[in-house]
C-alpha positions as semicolon CSV with decimal commas, in nm:
position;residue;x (nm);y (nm);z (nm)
1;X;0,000;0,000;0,000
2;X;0,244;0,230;0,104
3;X;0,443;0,154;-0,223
4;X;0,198;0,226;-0,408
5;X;0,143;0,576;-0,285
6;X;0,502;0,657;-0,270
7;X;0,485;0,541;-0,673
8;X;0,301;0,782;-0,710
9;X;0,391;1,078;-0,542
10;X;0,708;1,040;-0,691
11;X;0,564;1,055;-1,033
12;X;0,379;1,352;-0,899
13;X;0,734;1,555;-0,790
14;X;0,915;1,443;-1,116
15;X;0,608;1,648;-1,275
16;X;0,652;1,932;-1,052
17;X;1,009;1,976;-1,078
18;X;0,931;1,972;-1,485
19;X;0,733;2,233;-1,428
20;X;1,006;2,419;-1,171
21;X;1,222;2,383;-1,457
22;X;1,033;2,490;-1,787
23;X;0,953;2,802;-1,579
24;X;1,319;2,857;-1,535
25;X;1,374;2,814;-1,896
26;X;1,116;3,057;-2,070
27;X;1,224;3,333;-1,765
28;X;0,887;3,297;-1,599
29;X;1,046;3,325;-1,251
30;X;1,293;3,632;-1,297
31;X;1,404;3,600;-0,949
32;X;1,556;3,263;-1,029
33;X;1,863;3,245;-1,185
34;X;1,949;3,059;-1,500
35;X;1,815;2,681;-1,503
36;X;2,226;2,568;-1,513
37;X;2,331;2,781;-1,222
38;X;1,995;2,781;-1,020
39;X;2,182;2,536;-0,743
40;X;2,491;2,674;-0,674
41;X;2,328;3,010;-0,650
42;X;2,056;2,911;-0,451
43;X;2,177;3,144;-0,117
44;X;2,176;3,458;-0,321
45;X;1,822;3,384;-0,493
46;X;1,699;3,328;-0,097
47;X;1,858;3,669;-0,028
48;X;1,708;3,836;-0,283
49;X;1,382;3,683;-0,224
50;X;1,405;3,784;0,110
51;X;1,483;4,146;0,073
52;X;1,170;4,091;-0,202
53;X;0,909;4,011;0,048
54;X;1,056;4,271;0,313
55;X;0,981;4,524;0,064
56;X;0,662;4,419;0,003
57;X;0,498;4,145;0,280
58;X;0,240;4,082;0,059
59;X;0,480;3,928;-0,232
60;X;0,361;3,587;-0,290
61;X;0,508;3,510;-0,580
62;X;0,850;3,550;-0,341
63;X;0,701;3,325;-0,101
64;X;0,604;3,058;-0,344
65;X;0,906;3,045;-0,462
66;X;1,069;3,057;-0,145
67;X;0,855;2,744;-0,041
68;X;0,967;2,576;-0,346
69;X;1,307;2,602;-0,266
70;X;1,302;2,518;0,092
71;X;1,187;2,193;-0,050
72;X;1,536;2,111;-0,072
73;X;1,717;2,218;0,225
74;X;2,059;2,264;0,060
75;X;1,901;2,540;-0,161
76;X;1,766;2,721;0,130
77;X;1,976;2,765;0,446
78;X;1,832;2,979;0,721
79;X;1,424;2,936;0,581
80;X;1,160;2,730;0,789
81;X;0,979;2,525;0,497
82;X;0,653;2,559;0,675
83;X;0,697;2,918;0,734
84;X;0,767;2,986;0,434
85;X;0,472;2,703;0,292
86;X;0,222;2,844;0,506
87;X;0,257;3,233;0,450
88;X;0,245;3,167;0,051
89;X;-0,086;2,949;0,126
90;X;-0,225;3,268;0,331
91;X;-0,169;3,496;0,019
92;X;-0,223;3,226;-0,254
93;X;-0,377;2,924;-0,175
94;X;-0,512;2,869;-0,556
95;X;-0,156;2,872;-0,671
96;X;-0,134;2,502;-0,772
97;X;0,243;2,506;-0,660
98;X;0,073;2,587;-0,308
99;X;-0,122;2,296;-0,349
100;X;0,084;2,075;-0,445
101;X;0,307;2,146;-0,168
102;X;0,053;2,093;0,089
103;X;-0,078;1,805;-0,033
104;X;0,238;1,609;-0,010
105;X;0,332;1,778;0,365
106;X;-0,046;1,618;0,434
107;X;0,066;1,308;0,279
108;X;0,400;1,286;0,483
109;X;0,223;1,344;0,804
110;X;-0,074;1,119;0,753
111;X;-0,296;1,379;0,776
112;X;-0,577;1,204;0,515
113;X;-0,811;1,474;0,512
114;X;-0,632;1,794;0,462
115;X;-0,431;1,561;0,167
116;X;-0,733;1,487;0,027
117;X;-0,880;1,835;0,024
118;X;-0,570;2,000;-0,152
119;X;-0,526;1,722;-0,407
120;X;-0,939;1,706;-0,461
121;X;-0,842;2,072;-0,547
122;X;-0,545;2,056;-0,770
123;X;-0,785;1,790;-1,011
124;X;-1,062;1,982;-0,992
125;X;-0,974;2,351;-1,047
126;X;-0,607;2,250;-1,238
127;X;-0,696;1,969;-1,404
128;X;-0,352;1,794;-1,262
129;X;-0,243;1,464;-1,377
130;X;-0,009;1,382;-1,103
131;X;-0,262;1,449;-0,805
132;X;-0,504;1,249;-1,021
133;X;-0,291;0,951;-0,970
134;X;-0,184;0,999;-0,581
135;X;-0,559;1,018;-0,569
136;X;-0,577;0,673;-0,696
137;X;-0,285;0,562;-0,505
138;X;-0,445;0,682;-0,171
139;X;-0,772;0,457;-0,266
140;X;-0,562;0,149;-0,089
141;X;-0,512;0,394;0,211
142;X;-0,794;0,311;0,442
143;X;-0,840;0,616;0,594
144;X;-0,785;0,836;0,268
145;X;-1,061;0,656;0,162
146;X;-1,270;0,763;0,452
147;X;-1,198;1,119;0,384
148;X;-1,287;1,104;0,007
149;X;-1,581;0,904;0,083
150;X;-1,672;1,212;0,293
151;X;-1,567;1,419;-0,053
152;X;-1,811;1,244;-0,293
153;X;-2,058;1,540;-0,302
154;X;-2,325;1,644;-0,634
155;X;-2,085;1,788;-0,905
156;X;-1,773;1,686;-0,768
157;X;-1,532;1,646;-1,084
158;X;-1,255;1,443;-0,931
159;X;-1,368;1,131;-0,902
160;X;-1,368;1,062;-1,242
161;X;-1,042;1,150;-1,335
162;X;-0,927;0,973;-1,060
163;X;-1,052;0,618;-1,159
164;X;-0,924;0,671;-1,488
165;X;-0,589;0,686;-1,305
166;X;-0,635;0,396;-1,111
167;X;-0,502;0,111;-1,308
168;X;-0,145;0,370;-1,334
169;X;-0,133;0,322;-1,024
170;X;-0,158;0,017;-0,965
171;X;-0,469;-0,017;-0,762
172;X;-0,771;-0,224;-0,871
173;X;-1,076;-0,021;-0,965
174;X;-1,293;-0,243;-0,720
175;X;-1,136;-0,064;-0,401
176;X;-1,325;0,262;-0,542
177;X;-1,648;0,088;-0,536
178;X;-1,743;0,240;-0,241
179;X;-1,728;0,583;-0,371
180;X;-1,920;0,459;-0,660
181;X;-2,151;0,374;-0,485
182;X;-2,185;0,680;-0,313
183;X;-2,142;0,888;-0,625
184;X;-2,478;0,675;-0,837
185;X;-2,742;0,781;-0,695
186;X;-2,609;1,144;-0,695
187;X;-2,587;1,076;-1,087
188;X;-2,196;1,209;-1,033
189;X;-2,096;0,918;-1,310
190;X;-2,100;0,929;-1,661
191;X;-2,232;0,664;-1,870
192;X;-1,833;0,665;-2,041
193;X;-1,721;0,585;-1,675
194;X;-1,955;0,351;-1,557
195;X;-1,879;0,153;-1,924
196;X;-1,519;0,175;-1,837
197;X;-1,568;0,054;-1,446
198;X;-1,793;-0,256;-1,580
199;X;-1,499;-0,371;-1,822
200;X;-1,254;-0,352;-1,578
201;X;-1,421;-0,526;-1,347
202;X;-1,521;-0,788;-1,562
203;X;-1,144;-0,820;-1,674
204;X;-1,104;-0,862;-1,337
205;X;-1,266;-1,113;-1,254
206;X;-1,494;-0,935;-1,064
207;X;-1,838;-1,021;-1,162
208;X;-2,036;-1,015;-0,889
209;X;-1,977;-0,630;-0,831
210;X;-1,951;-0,603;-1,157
211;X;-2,310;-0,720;-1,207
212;X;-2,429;-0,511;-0,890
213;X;-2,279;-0,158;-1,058
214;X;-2,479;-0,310;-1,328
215;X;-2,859;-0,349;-1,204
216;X;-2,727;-0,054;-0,972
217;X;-2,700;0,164;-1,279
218;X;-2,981;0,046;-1,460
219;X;-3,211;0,148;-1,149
220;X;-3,389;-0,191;-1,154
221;X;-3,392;-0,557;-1,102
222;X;-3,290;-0,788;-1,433
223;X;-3,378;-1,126;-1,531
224;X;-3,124;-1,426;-1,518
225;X;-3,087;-1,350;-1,941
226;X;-3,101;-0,962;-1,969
227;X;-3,324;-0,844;-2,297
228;X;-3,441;-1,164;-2,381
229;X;-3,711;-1,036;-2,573
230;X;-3,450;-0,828;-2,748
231;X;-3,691;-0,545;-2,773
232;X;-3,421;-0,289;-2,685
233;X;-3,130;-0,156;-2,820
234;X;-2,806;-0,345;-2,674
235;X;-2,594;-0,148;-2,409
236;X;-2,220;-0,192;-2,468
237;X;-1,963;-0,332;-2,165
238;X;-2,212;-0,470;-1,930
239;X;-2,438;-0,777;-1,907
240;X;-2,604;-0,730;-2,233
241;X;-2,594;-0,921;-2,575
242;X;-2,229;-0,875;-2,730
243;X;-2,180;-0,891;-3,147
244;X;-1,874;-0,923;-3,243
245;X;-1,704;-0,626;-3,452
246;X;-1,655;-0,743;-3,803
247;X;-1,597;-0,623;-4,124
248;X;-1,922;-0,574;-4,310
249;X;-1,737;-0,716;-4,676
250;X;-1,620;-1,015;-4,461
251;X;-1,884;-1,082;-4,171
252;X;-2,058;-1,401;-4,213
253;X;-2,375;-1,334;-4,010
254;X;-2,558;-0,986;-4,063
255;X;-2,670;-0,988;-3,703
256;X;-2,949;-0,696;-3,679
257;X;-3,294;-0,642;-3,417
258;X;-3,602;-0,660;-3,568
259;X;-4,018;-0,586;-3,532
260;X;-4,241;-0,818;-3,659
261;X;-4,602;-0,881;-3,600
262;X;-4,670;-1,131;-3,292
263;X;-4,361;-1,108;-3,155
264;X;-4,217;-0,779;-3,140
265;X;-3,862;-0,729;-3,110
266;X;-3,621;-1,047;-3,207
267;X;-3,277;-1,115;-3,254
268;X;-3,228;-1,208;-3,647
269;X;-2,919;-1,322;-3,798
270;X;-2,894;-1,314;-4,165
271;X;-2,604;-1,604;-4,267
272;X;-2,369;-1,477;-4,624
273;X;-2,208;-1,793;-4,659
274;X;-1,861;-1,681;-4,546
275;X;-1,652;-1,799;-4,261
276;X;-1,834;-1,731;-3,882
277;X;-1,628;-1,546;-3,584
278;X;-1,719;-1,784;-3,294
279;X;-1,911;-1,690;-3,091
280;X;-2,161;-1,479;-3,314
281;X;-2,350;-1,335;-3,017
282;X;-2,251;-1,365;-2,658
283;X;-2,416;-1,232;-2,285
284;X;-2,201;-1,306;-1,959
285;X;-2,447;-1,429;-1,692
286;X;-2,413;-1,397;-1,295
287;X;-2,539;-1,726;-1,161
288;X;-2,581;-1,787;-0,786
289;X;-2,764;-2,100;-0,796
290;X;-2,653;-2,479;-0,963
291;X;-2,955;-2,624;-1,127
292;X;-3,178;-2,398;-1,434
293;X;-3,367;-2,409;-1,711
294;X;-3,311;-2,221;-2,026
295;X;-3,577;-2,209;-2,296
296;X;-3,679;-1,960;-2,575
297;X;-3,812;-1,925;-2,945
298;X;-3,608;-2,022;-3,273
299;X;-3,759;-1,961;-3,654
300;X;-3,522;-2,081;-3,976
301;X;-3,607;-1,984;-4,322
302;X;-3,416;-2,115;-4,612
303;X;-3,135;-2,198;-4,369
304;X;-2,852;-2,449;-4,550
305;X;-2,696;-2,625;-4,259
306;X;-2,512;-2,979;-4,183
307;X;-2,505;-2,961;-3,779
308;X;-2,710;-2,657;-3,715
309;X;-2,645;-2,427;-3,446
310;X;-2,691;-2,436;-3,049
311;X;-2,732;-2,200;-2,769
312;X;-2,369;-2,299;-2,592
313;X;-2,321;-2,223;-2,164
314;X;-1,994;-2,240;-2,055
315;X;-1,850;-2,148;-1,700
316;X;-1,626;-1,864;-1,775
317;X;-1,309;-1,936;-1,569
318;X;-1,176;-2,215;-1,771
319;X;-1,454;-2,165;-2,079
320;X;-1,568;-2,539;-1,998
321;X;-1,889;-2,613;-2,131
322;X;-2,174;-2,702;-1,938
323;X;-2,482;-2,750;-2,167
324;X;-2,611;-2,676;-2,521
325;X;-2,938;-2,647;-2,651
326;X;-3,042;-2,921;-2,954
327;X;-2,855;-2,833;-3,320
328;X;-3,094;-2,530;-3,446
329;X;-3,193;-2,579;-3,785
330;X;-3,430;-2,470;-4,036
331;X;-3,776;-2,450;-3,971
332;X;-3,953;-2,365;-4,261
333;X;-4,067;-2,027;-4,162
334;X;-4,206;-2,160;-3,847
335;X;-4,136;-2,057;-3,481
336;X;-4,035;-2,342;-3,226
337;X;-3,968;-2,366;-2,902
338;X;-3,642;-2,532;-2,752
339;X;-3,568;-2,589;-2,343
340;X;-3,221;-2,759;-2,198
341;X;-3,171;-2,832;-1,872
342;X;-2,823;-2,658;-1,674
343;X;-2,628;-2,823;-1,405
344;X;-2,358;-2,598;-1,259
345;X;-2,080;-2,751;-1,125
346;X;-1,923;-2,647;-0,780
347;X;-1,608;-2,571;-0,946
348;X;-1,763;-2,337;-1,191
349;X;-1,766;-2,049;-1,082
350;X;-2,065;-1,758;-1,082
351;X;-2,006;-1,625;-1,426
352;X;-2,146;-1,818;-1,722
353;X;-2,094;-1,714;-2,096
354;X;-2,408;-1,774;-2,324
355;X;-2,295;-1,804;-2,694
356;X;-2,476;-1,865;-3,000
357;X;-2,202;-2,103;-3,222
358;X;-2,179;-2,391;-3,471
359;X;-2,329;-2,678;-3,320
360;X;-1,991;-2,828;-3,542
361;X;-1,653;-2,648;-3,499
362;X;-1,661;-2,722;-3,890
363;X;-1,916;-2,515;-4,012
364;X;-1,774;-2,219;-3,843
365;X;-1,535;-2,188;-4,112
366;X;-1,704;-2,368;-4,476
367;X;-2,010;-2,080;-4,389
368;X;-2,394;-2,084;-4,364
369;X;-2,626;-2,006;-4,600
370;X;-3,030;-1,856;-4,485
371;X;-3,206;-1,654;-4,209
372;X;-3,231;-1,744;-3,865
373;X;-3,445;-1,534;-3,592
374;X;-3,421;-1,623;-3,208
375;X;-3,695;-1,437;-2,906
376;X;-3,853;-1,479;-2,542
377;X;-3,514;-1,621;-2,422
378;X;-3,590;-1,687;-2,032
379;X;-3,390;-1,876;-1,765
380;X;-3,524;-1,959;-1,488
381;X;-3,387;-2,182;-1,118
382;X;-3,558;-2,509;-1,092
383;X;-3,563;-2,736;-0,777
């Protein structure tokens, strides 16, 4: 934890000190010397800052820059750091080099809630990277967390930034789930964010809070098979039907939604005779219970296959499969019915991968030829 902070609070001063320096270089700080000779003439740039803010108390550029240098002991001899820190915070606390400066005192002396308040600052009024990332880095500290948790207000703009910055750091985006949590009903998410959380968490491995950030964001319960009716539009990165991208001169299933009278929305899959990307269509599943019964509605029209198709369930960790539904084949322009029985086993796991595939590895790649429609998909726990 601790390494992970220090990570990146060092990434955080290597930032600052490019900034120290590019200032140097394009004469922004004239009471600096040149960038080559700023160290060895670090007394005289003290004295003359000095004599600066006895002139004028109220200099706080002189200050500032006095802070910065007391950073380094060496390049100030004779100036308290936190003198010097907190006099350029009473004349300009919005400086961001004030910030910056206080949030990593805060940080040194474990004081969580004052480091949190200057960073929450520096991200939200500066936009800055680096305090984006200690941010993230202080998500494994428990009691940082506390005091951002206490932070997650309506229109905050730093949380955002900062889960963005949390795989940089090294810290899994599940330890900011209880921020998110806090943050959802407060709609302080964006839909971008909340697609990026779910596919990191699902990367994870984390399904189960992946699923409840899920039916959490949707506002409402969801059946076992989410849209099975598919009479709305497909949401992308959560526990929704998944087509795979393909190249429409190469795809060899047209895969589209469709109306039609009687059954309103249904999945249809128009086959072009060219090689399939397995699976064609695909929806992860959260399963808490070992024994269910999947069923729905299949119609073929002038569909050319050998083996069919099948409705494939496979545990995700290990992608072993657990059931299939009879080969789908053509039907004449006729809707039927089709139910399988599914046994999990112990050793499965709670995610399951529903996949429409081949019911022969073979025809995957010779092609299919015809029109294939699919609705009222339902699973449902049986004794």
């Amino acid at each position: 934890m601790l390494g992970l902070t220090a990570g990146a609070l060092v990434l955080g001063w290597l930032a600052w000190v490019y900034n120290l320096e590019r200032a140097c270089t394009l004469k922004q700080w004239p009471a600096l010397a040149s960038c080559t000779s700023r160290a060895s003439d670090a007394p005289a740039q003290i004295q003359r800052l000095r004599e600066r803010a006895w002139r004028n108390p109220g200099d706080s550029e002189a200050w500032i820059q006095m802070a910065v240098l007391s950073r380094e002991p060496a390049k100030a001899p004779g100036v308290n750091p936190d003198t010097a820190l907190d006099t350029a915070t009473q004349l300009a606390s919005q400086d961001y080099r004030v910030q910056r400066m206080q949030a990593a005192r805060a940080i040194q002396r474990k004081q969580w809630p004052q480091a949190v308040d200057w960073l929450l600052r520096l991200v939200q009024d500066s936009s800055d990277g680096p305090a984006a990332l200690t941010l993230a880095a202080l998500v494994a500290e428990p009691q940082a967390l506390v005091a951002m948790q206490a932070q997650v207000k309506p229109g905050a703009r730093w949380l955002e930034p900062m889960i963005d910055a949390m795989p940089q750091a090294g810290v899994p985006v599940i330890a900011a789930m209880p921020l998110v949590v806090l943050a959802l009903p407060q709609q302080g998410l964006s839909p971008e964010l909340i697609h990026r959380l779910l596919h990191q968490l699902k990367a994870g491995g984390q399904w189960l809070e992946a699923h409840a950030l899920w039916t959490a964001w949707l506002g409402h319960p969801v059946d076992l098979v989410f849209n099975g009716n598919f009479d709305t539009g497909f949401l992308a990165d959560g526990f929704d039907w998944e087509l795979i991208p393909t190249s429409p001169s190469t795809t060899g299933a047209v895969i589209r939604q469709m109306a039609i009278s009687g059954h309103g929305g249904v999945l249809q899959l128009d086959f072009t005779g060219r090689p399939l990307v397995v699976p064609i269509v695909r929806q992860h599943l959260l399963l808490l219970q070992n024994r269910y019964v999947f069923s729905g509605q299949f119609m073929g029209s002038q569909l050319r296959v050998n083996d069919g198709l099948a409705w494939v369930l496979q545990c995700v960790s290990g992608k072993r499969e657990i059931a299939r539904t009879p080969a789908l084949k053509d039907t004449a322009g006729k809707w039927q019915a089709f139910r399988v029985e599914v046994d999990l086993p112990s050793d499965c796991g709670q995610a399951v991968a529903l996949q429409l595939q081949t019911f022969s590895p073979y025809e995957s790649v010779t092609g299919l030829h015809g029109q294939l429609m699919f609705d009222d998909f339902k699973l449902e726990g049986r004794p």
